[in-house]
VOFI-713516 format. One line per 5 residues: number of its first residue (from 0); their letters; for each residue x, y, z of C-alpha. Coordinates in nm, 2 decimals. Layout:
NUM = A = X:Y:Z ~ ... .
//
This chain:
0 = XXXXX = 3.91:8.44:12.35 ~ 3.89:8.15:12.62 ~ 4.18:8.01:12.79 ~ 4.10:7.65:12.67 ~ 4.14:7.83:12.27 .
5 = XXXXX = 4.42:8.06:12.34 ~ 4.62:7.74:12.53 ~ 4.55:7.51:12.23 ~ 4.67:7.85:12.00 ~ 4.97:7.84:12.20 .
10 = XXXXX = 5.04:7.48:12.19 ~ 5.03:7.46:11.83 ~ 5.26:7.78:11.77 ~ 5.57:7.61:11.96 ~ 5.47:7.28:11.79 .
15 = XXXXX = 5.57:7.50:11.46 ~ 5.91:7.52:11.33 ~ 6.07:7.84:11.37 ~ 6.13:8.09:11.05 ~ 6.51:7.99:10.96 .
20 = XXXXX = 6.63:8.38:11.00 ~ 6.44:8.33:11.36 ~ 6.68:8.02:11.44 ~ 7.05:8.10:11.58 ~ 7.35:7.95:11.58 .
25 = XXXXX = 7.64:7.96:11.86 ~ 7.96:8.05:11.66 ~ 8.28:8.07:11.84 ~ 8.53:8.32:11.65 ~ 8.86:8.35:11.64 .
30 = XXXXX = 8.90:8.55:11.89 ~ 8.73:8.30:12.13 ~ 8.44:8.51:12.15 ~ 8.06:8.31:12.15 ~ 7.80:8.49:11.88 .
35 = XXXXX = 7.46:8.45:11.81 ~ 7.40:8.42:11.42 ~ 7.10:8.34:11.26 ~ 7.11:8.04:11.08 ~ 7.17:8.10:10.70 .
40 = XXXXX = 7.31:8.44:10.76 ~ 7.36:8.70:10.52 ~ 7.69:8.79:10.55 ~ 7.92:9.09:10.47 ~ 8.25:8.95:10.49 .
45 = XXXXX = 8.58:9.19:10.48 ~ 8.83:8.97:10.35 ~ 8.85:8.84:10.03 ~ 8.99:8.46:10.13 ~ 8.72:8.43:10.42 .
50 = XXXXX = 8.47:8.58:10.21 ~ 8.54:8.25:9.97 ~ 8.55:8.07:10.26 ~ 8.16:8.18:10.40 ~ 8.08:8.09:9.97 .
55 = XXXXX = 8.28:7.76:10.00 ~ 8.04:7.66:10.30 ~ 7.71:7.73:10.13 ~ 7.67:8.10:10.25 ~ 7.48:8.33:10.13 .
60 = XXXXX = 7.78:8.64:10.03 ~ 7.60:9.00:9.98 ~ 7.94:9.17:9.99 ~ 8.31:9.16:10.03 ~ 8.55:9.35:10.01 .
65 = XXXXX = 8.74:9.47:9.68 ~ 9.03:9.18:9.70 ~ 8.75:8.90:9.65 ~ 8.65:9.01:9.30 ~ 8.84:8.91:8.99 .
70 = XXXXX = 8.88:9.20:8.76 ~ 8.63:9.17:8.49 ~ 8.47:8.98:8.62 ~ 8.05:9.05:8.65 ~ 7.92:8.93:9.02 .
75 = XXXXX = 7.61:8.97:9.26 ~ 7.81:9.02:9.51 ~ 7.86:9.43:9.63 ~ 8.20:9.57:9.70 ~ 8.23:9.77:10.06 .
80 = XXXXX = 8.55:9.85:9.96 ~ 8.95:9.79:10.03 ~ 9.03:9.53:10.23 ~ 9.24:9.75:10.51 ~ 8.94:10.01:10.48 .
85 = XXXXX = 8.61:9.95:10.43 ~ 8.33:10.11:10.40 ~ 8.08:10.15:10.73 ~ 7.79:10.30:10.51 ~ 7.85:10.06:10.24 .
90 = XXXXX = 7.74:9.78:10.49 ~ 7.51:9.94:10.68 ~ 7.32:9.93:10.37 ~ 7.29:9.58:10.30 ~ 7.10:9.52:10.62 .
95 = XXXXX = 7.37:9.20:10.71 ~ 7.27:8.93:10.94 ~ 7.63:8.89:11.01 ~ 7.97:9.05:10.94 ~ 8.31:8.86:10.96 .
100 = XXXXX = 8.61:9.05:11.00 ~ 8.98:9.03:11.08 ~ 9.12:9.10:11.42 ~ 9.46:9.21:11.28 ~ 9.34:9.49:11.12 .
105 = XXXXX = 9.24:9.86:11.34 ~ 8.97:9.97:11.07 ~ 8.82:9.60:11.08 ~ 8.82:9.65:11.45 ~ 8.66:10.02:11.45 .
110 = XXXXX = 8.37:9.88:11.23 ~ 8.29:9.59:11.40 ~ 8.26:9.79:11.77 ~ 8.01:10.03:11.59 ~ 7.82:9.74:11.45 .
115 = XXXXX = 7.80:9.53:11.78 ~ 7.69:9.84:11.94 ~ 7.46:9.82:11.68 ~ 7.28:9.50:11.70 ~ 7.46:9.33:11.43 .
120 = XXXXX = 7.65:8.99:11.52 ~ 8.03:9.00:11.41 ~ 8.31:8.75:11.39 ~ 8.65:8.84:11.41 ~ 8.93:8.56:11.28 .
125 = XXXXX = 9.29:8.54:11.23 ~ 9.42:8.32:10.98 ~ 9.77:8.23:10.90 ~ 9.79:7.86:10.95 ~ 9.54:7.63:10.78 .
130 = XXXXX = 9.42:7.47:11.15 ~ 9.29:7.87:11.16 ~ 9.13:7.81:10.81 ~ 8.89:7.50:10.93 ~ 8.84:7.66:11.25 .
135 = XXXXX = 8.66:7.92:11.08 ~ 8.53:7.72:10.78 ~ 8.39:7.49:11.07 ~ 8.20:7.80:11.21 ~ 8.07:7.91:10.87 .
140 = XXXXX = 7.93:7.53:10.81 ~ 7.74:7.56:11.17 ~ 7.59:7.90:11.03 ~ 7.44:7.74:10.65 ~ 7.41:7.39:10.84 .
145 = XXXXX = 7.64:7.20:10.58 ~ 7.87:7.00:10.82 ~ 7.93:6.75:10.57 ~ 8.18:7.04:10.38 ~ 8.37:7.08:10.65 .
150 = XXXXX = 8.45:6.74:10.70 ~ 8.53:6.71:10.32 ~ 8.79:7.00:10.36 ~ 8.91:6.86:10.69 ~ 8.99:6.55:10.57 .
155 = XXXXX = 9.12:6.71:10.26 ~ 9.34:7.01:10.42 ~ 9.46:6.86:10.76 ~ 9.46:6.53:10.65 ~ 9.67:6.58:10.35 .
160 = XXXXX = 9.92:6.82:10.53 ~ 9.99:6.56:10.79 ~ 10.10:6.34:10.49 ~ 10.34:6.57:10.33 ~ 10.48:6.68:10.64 .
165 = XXXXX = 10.48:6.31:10.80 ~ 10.67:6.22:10.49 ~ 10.93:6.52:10.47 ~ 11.01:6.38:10.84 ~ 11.18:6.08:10.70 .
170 = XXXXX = 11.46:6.24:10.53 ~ 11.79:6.32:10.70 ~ 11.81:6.68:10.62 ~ 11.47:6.78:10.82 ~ 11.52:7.02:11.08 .
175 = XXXXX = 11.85:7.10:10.96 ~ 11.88:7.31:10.68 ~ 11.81:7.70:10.72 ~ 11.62:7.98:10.52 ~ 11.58:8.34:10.51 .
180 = XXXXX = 11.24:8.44:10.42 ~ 11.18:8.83:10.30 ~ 10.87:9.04:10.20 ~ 10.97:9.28:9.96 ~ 10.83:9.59:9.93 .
185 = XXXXX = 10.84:9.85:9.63 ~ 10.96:10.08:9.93 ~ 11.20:9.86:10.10 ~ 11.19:9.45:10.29 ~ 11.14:9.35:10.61 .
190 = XXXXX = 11.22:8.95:10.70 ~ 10.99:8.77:10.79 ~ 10.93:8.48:11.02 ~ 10.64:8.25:11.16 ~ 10.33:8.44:11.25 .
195 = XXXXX = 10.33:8.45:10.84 ~ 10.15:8.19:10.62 ~ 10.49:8.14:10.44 ~ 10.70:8.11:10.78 ~ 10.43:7.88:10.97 .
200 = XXXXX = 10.48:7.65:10.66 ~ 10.80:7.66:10.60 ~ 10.85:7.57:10.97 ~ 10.66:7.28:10.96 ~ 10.83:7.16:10.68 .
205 = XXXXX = 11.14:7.16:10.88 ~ 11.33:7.45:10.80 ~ 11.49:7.69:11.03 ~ 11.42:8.04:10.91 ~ 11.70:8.28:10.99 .
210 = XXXXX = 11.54:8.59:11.12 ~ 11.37:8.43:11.43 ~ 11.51:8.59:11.75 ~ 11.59:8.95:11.56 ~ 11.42:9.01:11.96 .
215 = XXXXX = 11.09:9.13:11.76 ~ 11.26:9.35:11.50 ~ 11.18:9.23:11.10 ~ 11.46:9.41:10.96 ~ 11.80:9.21:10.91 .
220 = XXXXX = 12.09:9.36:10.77 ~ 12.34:9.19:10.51 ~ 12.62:9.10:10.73 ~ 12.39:8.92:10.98 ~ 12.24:8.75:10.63 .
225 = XXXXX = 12.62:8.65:10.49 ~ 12.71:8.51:10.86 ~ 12.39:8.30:10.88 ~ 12.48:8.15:10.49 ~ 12.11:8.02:10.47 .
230 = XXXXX = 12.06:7.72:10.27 ~ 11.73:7.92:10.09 ~ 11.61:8.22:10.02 ~ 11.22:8.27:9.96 ~ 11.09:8.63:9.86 .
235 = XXXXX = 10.73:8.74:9.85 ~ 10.65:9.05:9.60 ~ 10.37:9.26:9.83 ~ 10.19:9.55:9.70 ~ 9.99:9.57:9.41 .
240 = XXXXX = 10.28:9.71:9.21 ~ 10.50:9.32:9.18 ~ 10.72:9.47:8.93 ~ 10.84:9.77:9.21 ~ 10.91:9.57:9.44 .
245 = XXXXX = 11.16:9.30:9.23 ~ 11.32:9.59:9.11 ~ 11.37:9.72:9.50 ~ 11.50:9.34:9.54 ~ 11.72:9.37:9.21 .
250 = XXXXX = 11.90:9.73:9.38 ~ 11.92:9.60:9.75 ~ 12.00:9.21:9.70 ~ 12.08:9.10:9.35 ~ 12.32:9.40:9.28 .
255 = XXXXX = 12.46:9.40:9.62 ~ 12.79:9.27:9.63 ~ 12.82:9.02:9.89 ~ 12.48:8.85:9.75 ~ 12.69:8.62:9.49 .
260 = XXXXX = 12.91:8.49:9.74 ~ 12.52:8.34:9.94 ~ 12.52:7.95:9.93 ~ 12.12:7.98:9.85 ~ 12.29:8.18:9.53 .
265 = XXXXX = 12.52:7.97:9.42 ~ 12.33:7.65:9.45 ~ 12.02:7.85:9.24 ~ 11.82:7.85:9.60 ~ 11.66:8.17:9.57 .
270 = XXXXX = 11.29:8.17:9.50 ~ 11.00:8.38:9.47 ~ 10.67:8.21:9.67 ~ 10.35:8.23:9.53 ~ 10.14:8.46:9.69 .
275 = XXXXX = 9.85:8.31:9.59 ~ 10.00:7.98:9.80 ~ 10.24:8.17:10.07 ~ 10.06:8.52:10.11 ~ 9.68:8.49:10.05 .
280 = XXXXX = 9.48:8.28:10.20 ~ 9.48:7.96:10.02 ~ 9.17:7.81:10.17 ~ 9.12:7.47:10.03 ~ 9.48:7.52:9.83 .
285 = XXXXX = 9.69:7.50:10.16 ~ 9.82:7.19:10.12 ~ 9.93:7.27:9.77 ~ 10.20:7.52:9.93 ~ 10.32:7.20:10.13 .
290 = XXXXX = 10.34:6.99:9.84 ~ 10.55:7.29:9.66 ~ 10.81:7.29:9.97 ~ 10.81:6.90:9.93 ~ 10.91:6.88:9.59 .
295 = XXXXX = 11.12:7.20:9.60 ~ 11.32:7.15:9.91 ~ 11.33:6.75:9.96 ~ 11.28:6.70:9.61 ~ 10.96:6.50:9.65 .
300 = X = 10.71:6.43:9.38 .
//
């Protein structure tokens, strides 16, 4: 072949556009890390609310783990098993072009080592305010190129929090009016602060939870709940079993003896959050858990 041909060859292949699995993207995760992903990824994604998420932006989903499946329902989508553990060989199989994991949990952590060792581009994230939730929504929109749904749910999410909370900010009694906010367990209850969806909300919405400065501990004894007299109470029912754990909060708070005698009691105070709202990721729901706090705390419509 002569130089003049082969130049000519070679000018006319980068004049091409690239294949779109040959194009990358530069993704910052979560955990501040930068990550090559191919544009349009298939994606195995370990979480059920960010596995909505990657659908939400336009992504193509091959798996998730078992939490993003309703039950009945009949989906494309593999399982790679429980959310806390899944399955290495289950994804190994699906030949992803990207796996999105969370950094708060060790198995998510194990698998993505072994699958960056591997070659396979992985994002780690950490979701438990909504800013966290268009963070990685906005990274997911750079991967399937549809910028124009994250600045829908921007402008729907962060826009319409800043409302509510703008507004809450206008009555008296923001700031000043306390909670205690407890996970209950079928096995026991730990209290819980911000670092949680439910406490980082409730904290912008003005009220101060009891339990911070328990100087790291989660557990708060009865006494130290009667002297604090919060004006709420918000429980969230974990584990699969709901029913075990309200009957763990019937024995240990509703039966207790001093419980009566709360002010969150005797002004019918005491609520059980959402999980769907206060737990989960609620994704494009988030400002719905605002709105609830609004209308059940200030009395807002």
């Amino acid at each position: 072949m002569s130089k003049k041909i082969y130049s000519l060859l070679l000018v006319l292949a980068l004049a091409l556009p690239l294949p779109a699995l040959a194009q990358g993207v530069v993704v910052t995760d979560g955990a501040a890390r930068t990550v090559t992903v191919p544009l349009h990824a298939r994606a195995v994604v370990l979480l059920g609310s960010y596995a909505q998420a990657y659908v939400q932006a336009g992504g193509q989903l091959l798996a998730a783990t078992e939490d993003y499946f309703m039950p009945g329902e009949d989906s494309d989508v593999a399982s790679v098993g429980a959310a806390h553990h899944p399955s290495l060989e289950g994804i190994l199989k699906l030949d992803p072009q990207v796996v999105v994991l969370s950094n708060l949990h060790k198995e998510h952590l194990k698998i993505g080592e072994t699958l960056t060792g591997m070659g396979i581009p992985c994002l780690y994230y950490e979701v438990t305010r909504y800013e966290q939730y268009l963070s990685m929504l906005e990274g997911f929109c750079l991967i399937n190129d549809t910028g124009d749904i994250y600045e829908a749910q921007r402008r729907s999410v962060a826009d319409g929090i800043q409302e509510i909370v703008d507004s809450v900010r206008q009555d008296a009694r923001y700031g000043h009016m306390t909670c205690l906010l407890l996970r209950v367990y079928a096995t026991g209850m730990r209290s819980k602060a911000q670092g949680t969806i439910a406490g980082e909300i409730l904290a912008d919405m003005g009220l101060q939870n009891i339990a911070e400065g328990q100087n790291g501990t989660d557990l708060i004894s009865m006494e130290a709940v009667m002297a604090a007299d919060p004006d709420y109470v918000f429980l969230v029912a974990m584990g699969a079993d709901e029913q075990a754990a309200q009957d763990m909060a019937q024995r240990t708070l509703y039966d207790h003896p001093a419980w009566a005698g709360l002010s969150a009691v005797q002004n019918d105070r005491v609520y059980v959050l959402d999980k769907r709202l206060f737990h989960n990721k609620p994704n494009a729901d988030w400002p719905q858990a605002y709105q609830w706090v609004a209308a059940t705390v200030y009395g807002q419509p």
